[in-house]
VOGU-3710 file (C-alpha; in Angstrom, 3 decimals, decimal comma):
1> xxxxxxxxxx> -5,904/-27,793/13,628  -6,041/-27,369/9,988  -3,781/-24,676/8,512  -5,581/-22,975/5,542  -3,476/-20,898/3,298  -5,348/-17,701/4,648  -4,795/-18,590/8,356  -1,123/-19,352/7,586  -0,460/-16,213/6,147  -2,059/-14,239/8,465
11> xxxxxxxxxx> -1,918/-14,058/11,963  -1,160/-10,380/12,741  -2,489/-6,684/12,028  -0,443/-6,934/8,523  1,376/-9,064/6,350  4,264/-7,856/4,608  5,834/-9,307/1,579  8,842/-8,806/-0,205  10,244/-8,937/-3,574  13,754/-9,747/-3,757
21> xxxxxxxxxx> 15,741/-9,050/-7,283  18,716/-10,185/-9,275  20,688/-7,557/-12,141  18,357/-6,360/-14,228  17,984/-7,138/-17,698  18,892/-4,042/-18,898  20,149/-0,822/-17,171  21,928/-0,986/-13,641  21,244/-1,618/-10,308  21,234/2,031/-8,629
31> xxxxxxxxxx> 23,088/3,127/-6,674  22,245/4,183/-4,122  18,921/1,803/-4,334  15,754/3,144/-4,564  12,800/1,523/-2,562  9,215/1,657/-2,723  6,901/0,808/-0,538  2,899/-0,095/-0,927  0,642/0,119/1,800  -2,518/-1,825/1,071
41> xxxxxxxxxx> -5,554/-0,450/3,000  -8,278/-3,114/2,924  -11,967/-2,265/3,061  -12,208/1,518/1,705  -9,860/4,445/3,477  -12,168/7,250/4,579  -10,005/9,861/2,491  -12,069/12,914/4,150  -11,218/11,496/7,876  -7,388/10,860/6,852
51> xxxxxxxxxx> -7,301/13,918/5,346  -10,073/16,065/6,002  -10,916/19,663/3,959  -11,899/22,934/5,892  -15,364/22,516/4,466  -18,241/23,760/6,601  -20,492/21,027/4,547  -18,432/18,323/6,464  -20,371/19,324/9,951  -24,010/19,218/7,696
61> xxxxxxxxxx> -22,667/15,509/6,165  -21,779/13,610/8,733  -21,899/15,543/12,428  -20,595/13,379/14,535  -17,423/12,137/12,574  -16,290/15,800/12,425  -12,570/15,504/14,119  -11,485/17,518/16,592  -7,384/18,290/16,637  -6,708/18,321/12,989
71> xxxxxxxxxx> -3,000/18,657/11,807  -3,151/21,405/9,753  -1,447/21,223/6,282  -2,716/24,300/4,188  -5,429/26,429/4,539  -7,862/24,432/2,508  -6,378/20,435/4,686  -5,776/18,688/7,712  -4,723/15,093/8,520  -6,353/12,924/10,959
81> xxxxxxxxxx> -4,749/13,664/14,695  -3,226/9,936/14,706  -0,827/10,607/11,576  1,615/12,209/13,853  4,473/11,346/11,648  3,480/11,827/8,128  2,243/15,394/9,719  5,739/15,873/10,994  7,669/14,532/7,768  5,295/17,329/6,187
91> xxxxxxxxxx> 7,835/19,914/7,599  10,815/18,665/5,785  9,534/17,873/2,778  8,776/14,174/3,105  5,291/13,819/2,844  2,386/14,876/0,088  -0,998/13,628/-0,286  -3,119/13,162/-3,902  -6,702/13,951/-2,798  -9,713/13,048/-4,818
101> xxxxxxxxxx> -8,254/10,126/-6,754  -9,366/6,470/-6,797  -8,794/3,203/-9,663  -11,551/3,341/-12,088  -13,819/1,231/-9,881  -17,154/3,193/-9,622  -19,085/0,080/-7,591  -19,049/-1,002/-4,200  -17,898/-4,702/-4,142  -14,671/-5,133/-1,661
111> xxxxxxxxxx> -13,768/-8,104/-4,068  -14,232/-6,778/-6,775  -12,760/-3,307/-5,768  -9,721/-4,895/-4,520  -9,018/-7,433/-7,213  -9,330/-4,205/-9,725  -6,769/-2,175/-7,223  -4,155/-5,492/-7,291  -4,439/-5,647/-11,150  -4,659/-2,317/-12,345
121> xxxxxxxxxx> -6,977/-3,057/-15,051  -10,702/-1,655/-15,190  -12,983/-4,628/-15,005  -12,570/-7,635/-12,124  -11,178/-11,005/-12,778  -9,506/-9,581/-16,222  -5,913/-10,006/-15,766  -4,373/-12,806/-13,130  -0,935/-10,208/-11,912  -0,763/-7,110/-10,974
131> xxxxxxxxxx> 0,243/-3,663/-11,844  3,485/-3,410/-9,123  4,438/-7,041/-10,575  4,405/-5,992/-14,749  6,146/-2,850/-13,103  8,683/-5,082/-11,884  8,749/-7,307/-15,144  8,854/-4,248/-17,331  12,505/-2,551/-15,518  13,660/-5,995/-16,129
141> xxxxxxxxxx> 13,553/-6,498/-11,832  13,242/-10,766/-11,515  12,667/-11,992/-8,138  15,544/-14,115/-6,604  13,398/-17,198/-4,341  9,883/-18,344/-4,694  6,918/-17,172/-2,841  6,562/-18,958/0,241  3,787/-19,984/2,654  0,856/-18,956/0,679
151> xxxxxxxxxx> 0,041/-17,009/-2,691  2,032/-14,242/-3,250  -0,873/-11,422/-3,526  -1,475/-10,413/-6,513  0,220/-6,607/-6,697  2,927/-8,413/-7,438  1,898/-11,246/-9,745  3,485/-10,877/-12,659  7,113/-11,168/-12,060  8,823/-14,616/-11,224
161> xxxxxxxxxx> 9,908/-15,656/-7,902  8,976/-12,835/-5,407  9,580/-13,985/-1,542  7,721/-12,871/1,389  8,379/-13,128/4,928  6,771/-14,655/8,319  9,138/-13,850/10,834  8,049/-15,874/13,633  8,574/-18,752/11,511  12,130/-18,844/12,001
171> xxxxxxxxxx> 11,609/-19,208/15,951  9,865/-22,059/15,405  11,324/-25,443/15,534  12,228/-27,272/12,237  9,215/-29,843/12,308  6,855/-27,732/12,986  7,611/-25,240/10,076  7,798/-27,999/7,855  4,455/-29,471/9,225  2,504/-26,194/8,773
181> xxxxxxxxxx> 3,876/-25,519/5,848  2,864/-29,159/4,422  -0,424/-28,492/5,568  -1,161/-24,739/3,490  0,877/-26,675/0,808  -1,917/-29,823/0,592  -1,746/-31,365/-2,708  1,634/-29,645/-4,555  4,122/-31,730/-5,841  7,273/-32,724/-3,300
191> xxxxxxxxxx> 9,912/-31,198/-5,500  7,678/-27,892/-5,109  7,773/-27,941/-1,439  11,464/-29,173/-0,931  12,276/-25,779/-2,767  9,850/-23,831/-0,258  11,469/-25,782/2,714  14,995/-24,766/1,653  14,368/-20,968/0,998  12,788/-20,789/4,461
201> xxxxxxxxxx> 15,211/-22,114/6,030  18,385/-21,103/4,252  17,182/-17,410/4,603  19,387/-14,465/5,552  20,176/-13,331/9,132  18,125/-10,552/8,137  15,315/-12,133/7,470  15,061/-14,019/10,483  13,843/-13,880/13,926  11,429/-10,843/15,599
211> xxxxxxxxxx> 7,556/-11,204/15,584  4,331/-10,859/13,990  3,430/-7,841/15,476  2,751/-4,579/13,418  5,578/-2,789/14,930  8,772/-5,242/14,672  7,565/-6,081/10,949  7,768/-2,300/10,190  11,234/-2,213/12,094  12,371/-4,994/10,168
221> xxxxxxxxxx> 11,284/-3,866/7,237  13,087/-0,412/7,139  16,487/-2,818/7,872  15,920/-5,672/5,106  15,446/-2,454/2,542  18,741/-0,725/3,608  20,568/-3,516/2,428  21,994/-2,125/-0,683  21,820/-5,747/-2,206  18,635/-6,435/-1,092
231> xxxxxxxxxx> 14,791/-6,113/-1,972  13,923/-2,772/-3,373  10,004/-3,775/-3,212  7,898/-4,109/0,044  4,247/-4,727/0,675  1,992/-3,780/3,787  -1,443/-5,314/3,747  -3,688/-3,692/5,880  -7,004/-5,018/6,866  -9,699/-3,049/9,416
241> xxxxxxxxxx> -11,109/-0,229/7,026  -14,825/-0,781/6,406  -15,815/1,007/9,047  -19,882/0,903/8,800  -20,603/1,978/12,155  -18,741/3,502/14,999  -16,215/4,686/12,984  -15,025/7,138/15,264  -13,700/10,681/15,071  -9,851/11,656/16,683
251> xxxxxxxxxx> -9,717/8,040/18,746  -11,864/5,250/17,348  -11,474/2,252/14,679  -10,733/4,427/11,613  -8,403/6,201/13,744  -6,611/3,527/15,054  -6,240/1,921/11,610  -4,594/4,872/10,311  -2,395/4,929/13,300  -1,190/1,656/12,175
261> xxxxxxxxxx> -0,304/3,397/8,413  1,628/5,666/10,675  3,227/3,575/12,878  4,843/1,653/9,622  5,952/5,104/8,199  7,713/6,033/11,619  9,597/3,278/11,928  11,139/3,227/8,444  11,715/6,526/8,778  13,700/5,966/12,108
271> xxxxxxxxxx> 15,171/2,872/10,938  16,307/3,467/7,437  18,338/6,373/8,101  19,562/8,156/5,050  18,082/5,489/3,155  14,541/6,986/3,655  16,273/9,880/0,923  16,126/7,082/-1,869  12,571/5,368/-0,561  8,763/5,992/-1,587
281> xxxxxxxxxx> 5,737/5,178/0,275  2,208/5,207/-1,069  -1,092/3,543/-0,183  -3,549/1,785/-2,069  -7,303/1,398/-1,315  -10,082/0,064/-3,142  -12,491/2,979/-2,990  -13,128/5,579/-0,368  -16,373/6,089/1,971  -19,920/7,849/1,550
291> xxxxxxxxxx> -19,614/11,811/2,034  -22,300/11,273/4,602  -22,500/9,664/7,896  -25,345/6,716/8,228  -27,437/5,523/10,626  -24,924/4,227/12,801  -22,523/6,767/13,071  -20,358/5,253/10,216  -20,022/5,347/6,459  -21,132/3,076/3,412
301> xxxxxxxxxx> -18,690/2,253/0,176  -18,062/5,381/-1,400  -15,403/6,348/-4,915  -12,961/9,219/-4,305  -10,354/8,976/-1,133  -6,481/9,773/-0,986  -2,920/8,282/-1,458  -0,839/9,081/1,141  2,510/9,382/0,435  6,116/9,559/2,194
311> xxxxxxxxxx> 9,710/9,003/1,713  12,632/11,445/0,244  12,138/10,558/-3,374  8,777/12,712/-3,017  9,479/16,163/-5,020  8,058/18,350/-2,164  5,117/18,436/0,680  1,766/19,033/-0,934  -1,892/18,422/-1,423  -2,192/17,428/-4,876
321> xxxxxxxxxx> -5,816/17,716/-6,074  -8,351/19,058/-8,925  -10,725/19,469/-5,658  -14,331/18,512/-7,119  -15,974/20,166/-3,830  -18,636/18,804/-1,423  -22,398/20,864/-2,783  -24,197/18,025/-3,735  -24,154/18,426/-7,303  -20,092/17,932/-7,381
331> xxxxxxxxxx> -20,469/14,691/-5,357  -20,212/11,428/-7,442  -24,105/10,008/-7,766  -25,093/12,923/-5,552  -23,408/10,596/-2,227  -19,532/10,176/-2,981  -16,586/12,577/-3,279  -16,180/12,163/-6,896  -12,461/10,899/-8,309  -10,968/13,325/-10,435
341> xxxxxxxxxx> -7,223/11,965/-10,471  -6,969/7,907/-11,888  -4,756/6,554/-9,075  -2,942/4,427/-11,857  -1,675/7,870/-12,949  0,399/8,512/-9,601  1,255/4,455/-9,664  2,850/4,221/-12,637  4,332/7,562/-12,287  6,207/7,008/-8,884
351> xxxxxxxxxx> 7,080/3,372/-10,659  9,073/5,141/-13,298  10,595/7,440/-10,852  11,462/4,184/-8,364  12,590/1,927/-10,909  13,725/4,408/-13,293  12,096/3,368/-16,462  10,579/6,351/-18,648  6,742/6,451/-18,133  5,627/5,714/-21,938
361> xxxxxxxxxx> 7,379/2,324/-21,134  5,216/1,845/-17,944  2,102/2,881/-19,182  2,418/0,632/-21,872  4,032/-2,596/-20,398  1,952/-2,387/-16,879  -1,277/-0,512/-18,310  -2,152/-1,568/-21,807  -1,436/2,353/-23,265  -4,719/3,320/-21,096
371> xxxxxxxxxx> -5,158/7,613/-21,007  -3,450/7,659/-17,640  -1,200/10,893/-17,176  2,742/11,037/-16,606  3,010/12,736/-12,927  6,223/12,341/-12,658  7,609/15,635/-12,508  4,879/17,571/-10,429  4,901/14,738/-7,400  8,642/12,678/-7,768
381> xx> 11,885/13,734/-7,953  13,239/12,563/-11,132
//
């Protein structure tokens, strides 16, 4: 069977990569190490079924996606029944939400969106890394192994030698790792692939063993970031959103995706300990969904949705928002919540609290000096 590079990477409900890191260039490691962690939601998060608003337009939009047991945040939100944990990390502090905020991506391509998301920058096909990887570059953070298996995605182009991990690989027998991995590696030079070969299989205990199932990646996840000396950079990708029809409202396929965003924050929460103090979580989406249900009991590419948001580094639990409402007039091209927050904003803002570079530096190494606002303070502790 041939192996693309697509079908070699994936194989499971996510893929997770890592980006390992040497001394910086400048400052100091910290200590203790801060992580952050991006959870890429592929095809367009419904940010008013993750997070709906007590809004008796919601019932006239879209009837039968109305949910049933909200979690109840504030008086004006709610998250979706099956984000158990990030409702219960609410109580302590650990979790916050940025409502109404998107990239500057106003269309409704998925490639297009998504390559705009990866990259930061505000037209497709513009810039070949992304905005985590110049975030990297620019608090001097240099990756320690090459990528392996397949393209590193590009979030985190931009810095050199990132490393991410297939843990079933290491449970396979020598021949046939080097076999498959010949086969997504058709047509690079042998010196290129001897290095791949050895930083598979001279990888940490760590890094080894377990499966490609959603829940031991997120288990092994939360241990490979305690390691003080290890990665302080980890990547979820998420695929499953574009829910067109039958999206569902409490159980259903938007419901069970967001379960999976969940499941990853509950286990590094459980499984980093203390460490979960010094960590950030945020997701990433390339747009959000229509304010109104269609024809088949789902929703079309819409523009606003929400970052959701967890870990200790997080100043407090809160709905952060310049709420644009739902009358018809307020919605983006009279069909979409409108975005009133540029996501980059928040990005670059819990990059500079993670990696401890000033903001001015971020905004101008990662986002060419673009009008994007320092948020530090008012959602980080810094």
């Amino acid at each position: 069977m041939n192996c693309t590079r697509r079908s070699f990477l994936k194989g499971s409900l996510a893929t997770i990569f890592f980006s390992n890191f040497n001394v910086p260039l400048y400052g100091s490691i910290q200590n203790p190490k801060k992580n952050i962690v991006i959870i890429s939601l592929r095809g367009g998060m419904d940010g008013l079924t993750a997070v709906p608003v007590n809004d008796s337009l919601i019932g006239k939009y879209r009837s039968d996606l109305v949910l049933k047991n909200k979690l109840k945040l504030n008086s004006d939100f709610s998250l979706h029944p099956k984000l158990q944990t990030l409702h219960n990390l609410w109580s302590q502090n650990l979790a916050s939400v940025v409502h109404a905020t998107n990239i500057p991506y106003t269309e409704r391509s998925h490639f297009d969106g998504q390559n705009i998301m990866e990259t930061g920058a505000l037209k497709a096909y513009t810039e070949k890394t992304g905005w985590l990887g110049r975030g990297m570059k620019s608090a001097g953070l240099y990756g320690s192994s090459l990528a392996l298996s397949l393209p590193m995605p590009l979030l985190l182009r931009g810095v050199e030698k990132n490393n991410n991990y297939f843990p079933t690989w290491m449970s396979l027998p020598k021949r046939e790792i080097i076999e498959r991995i010949t086969r997504a590696y058709d047509g690079v030079e042998q010196d290129k692939l001897q290095e791949v070969y050895n930083v598979i299989m001279n990888r940490p205990l760590t890094m080894q063993g377990g499966d490609e199932t959603l829940d031991s990646l997120s288990k092994r996840t939360a241990q490979i970031l305690k390691d003080p000396l290890g990665p302080k950079v980890a990547v979820f990708d998420l695929e499953g959103f574009d829910t067109h029809t039958a999206q569902g409202t409490d159980n259903g396929e938007h419901a069970e995706n967001l379960q999976d965003v969940d499941l990853i924050i509950k286990n590094l929460h459980a499984g980093m300990g203390g460490d979960f103090d010094n960590t950030l979580i945020l997701t990433l989406t390339e747009f959000g969904r229509t304010v109104e249900q269609n024809g088949g009991n789902g929703t079309e590419h819409g523009y606003g949705s929400a970052i959701l948001m967890a870990g200790g580094l997080l100043k407090k639990s809160q709905v952060f928002t310049d709420w644009p409402g739902l009358k018809k007039g307020n919605l983006f091209q009279g069909r979409d919540l409108l975005s009133t927050i540029d996501s980059r904003s928040v990005y670059a803002s819990a990059m500079s609290a993670v990696f401890d570079v000033e903001f001015d530096r971020i905004k101008n190494d990662v986002f060419w000096n673009e009008d994007i606002k320092d948020l530090s303070s008012l959602l980080f502790r810094v």
